[in-house]
C-alpha positions in Angstrom: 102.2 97.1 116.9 104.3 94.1 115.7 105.5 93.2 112.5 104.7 89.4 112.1 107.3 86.7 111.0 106.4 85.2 108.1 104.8 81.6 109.1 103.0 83.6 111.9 102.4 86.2 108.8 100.6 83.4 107.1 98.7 82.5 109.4 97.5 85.8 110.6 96.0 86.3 106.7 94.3 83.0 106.7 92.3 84.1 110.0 91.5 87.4 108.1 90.4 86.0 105.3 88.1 83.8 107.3 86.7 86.5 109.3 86.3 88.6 106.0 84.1 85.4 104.8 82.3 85.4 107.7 81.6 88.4 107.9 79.8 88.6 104.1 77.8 85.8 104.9 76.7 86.2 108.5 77.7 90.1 109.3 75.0 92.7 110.5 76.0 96.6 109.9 76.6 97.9 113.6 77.7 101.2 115.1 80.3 101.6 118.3 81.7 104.4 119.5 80.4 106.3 116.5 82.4 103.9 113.9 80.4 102.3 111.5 81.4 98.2 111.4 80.3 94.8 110.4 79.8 92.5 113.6 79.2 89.0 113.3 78.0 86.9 116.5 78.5 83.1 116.0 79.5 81.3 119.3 81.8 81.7 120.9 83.0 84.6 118.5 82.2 88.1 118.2 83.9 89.6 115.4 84.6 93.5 114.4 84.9 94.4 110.7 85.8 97.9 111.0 87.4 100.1 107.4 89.0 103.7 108.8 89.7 105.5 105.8 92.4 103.2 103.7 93.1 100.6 106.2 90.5 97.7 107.7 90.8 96.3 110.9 89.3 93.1 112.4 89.1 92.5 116.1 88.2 88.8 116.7 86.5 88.2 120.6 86.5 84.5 122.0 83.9 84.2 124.7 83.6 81.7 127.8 84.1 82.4 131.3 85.6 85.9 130.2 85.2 87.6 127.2 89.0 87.7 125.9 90.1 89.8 122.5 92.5 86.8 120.9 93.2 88.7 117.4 93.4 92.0 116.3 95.0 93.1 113.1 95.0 95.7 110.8 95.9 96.2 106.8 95.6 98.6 104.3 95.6 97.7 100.6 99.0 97.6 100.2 99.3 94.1 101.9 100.7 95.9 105.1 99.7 93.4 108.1 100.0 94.3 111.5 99.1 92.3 114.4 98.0 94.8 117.1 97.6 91.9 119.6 97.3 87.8 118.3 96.9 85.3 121.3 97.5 81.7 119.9 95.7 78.8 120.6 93.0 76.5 120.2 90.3 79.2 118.6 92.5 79.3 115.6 91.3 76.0 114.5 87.3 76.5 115.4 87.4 79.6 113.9 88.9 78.3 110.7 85.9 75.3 110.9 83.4 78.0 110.9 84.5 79.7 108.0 84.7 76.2 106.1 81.6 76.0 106.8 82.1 73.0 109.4 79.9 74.1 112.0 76.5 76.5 112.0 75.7 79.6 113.2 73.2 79.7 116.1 
């Protein structure tokens, strides 16, 4: 697990943040793999709210051709960030639409 630098840091919360708002207006309470989690499904995303014990975590899923994990980070309350994996690109800026409200769920 990597320690972010700081503009990559920044920009790791922001997409947190967004999936945290996403996930208290459009999340459903699932189960996997016994954990109990909030999953939200607006395309092309699939998003994984998941608190284990003090720490959160938040996978975020891009579909397409292939389902491909793009962000996966995990924080306690501290303000400890780690990025467990964060694959850059152009998902960033759609996700970041969705939780602005810019596009609607399906």
């Amino acid at each position: 697990m990597a320690k972010l630098p700081t503009e990559q840091r920044r920009q790791a919360r922001e997409l947190r943040d967004a999936c945290m708002l996403l996930a208290a207006r459009h999340g459903f309470a699932a189960q996997r793999d016994g954990a109990h989690r909030t999953e939200v499904v607006l395309d092309p995303f699939r998003i994984w709210l998941t608190p284990s014990g003090g720490r959160r975590e938040v996978e975020v899923w891009c579909t397409g051709a292939a389902t491909i994990k793009v962000l996966d980070l995990r924080w306690s309350g501290d303000g400890d960030l780690t990025a467990v994996s964060f694959h850059r690109g152009a998902w960033e800026h759609e996700l970041l639409a969705l939780a602005r409200g810019g596009a609607s769920p399906p």
